[in-house]
Backbone bond lengths (Angstrom), bond angles and torsions (degrees), N, CA, C in turn:
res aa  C-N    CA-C-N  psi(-1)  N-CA   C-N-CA  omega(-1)  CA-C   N-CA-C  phi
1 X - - - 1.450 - - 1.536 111.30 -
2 X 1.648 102.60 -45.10 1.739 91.82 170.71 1.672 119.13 -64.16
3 X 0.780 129.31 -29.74 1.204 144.81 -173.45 1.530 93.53 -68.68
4 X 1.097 136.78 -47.23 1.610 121.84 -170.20 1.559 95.17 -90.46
5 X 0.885 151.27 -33.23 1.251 169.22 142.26 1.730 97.24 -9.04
6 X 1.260 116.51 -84.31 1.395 124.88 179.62 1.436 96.40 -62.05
7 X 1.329 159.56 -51.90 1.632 149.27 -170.78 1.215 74.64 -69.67
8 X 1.319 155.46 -108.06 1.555 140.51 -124.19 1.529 113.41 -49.60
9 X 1.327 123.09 -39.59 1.342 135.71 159.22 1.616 129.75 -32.82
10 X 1.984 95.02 -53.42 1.343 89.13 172.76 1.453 119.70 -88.40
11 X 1.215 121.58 -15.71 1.701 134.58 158.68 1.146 83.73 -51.17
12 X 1.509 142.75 -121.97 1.473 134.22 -158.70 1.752 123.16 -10.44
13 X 1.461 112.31 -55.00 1.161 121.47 175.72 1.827 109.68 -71.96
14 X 1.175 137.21 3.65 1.227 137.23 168.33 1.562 111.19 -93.15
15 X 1.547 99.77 -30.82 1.767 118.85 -169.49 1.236 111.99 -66.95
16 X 1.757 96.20 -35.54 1.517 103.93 -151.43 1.537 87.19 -83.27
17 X 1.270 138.63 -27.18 1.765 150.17 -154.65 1.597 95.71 -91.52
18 X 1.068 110.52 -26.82 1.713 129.74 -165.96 2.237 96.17 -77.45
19 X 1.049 94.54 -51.64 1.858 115.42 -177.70 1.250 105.88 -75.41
20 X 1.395 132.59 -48.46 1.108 137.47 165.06 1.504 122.83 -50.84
21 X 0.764 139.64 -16.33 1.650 158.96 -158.17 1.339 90.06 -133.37
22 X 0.978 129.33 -6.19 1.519 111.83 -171.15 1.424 103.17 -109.09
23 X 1.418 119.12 -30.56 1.604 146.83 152.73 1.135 100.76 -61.58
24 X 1.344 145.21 -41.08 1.370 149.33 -177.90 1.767 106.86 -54.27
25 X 1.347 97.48 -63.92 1.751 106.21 170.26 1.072 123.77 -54.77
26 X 1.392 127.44 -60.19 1.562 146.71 165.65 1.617 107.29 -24.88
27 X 1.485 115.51 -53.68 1.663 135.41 -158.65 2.042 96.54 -65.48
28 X 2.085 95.99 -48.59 1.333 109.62 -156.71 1.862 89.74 -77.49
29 X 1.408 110.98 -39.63 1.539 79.92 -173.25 1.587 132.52 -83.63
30 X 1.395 97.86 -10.76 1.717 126.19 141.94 1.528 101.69 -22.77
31 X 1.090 121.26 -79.48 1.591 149.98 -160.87 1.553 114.45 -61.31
32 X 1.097 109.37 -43.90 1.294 126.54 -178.54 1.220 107.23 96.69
33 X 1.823 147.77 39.07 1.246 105.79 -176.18 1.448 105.86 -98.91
34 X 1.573 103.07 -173.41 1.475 121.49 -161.87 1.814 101.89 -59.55
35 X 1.500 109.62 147.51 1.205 130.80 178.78 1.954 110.79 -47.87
36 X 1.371 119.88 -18.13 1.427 125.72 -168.74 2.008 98.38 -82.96
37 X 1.453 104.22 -48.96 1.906 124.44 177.64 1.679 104.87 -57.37
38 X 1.497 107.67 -30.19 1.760 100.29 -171.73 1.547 121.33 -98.08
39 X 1.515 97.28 -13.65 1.395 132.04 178.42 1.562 95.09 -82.98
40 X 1.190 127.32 -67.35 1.877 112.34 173.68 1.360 115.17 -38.89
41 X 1.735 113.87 -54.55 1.290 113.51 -155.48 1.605 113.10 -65.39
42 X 1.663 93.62 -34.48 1.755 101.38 161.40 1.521 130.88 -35.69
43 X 1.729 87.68 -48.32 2.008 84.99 -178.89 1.061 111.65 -93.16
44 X 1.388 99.73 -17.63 2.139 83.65 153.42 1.358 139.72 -50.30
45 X 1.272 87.25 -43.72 1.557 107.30 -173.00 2.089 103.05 -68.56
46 X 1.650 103.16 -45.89 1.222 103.98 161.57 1.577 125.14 -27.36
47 X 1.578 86.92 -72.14 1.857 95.13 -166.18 1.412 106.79 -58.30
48 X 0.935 103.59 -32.92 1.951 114.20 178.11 1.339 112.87 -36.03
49 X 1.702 104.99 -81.01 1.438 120.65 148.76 1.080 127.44 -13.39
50 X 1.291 116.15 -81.35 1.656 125.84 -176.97 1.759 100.15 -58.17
51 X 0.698 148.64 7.94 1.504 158.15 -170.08 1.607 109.53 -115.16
52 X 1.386 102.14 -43.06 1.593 101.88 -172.16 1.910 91.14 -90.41
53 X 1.116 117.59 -36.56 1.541 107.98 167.58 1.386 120.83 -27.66
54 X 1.350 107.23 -80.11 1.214 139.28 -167.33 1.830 97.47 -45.96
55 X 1.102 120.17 -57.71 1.393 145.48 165.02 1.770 99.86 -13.27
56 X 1.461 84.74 -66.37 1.739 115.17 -149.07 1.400 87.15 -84.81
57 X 1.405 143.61 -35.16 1.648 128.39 172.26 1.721 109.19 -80.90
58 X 1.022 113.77 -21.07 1.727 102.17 -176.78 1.973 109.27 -92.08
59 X 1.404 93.89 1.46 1.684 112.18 170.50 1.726 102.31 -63.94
């Protein structure tokens, strides 16, 4: 039980990094910055994603 306990935790704590970055982009294109800053925050947001996937199929 602890053991699923701590994996549900870091799923939450990936989610919450996942939303945050997602506000991260939202803020920058708000802002205007240059096409190179919105293009990172993108593959962040990618790997994020592809992270909570992976997560969500080995569930």
């Amino acid at each position: 039980m602890a053991g699923e306990h701590a994996r549900r935790a870091a799923y939450e704590r990936l989610y919450a990094e996942y939303r945050e970055a997602a506000r991260a982009l939202d803020a920058a294109r708000a802002r205007g910055v240059n096409m190179a800053e919105l293009v990172r925050l993108r593959e962040r947001m990618r790997a994020l994603w592809e992270g909570l996937a992976t997560w969500r199929r080995a569930e």
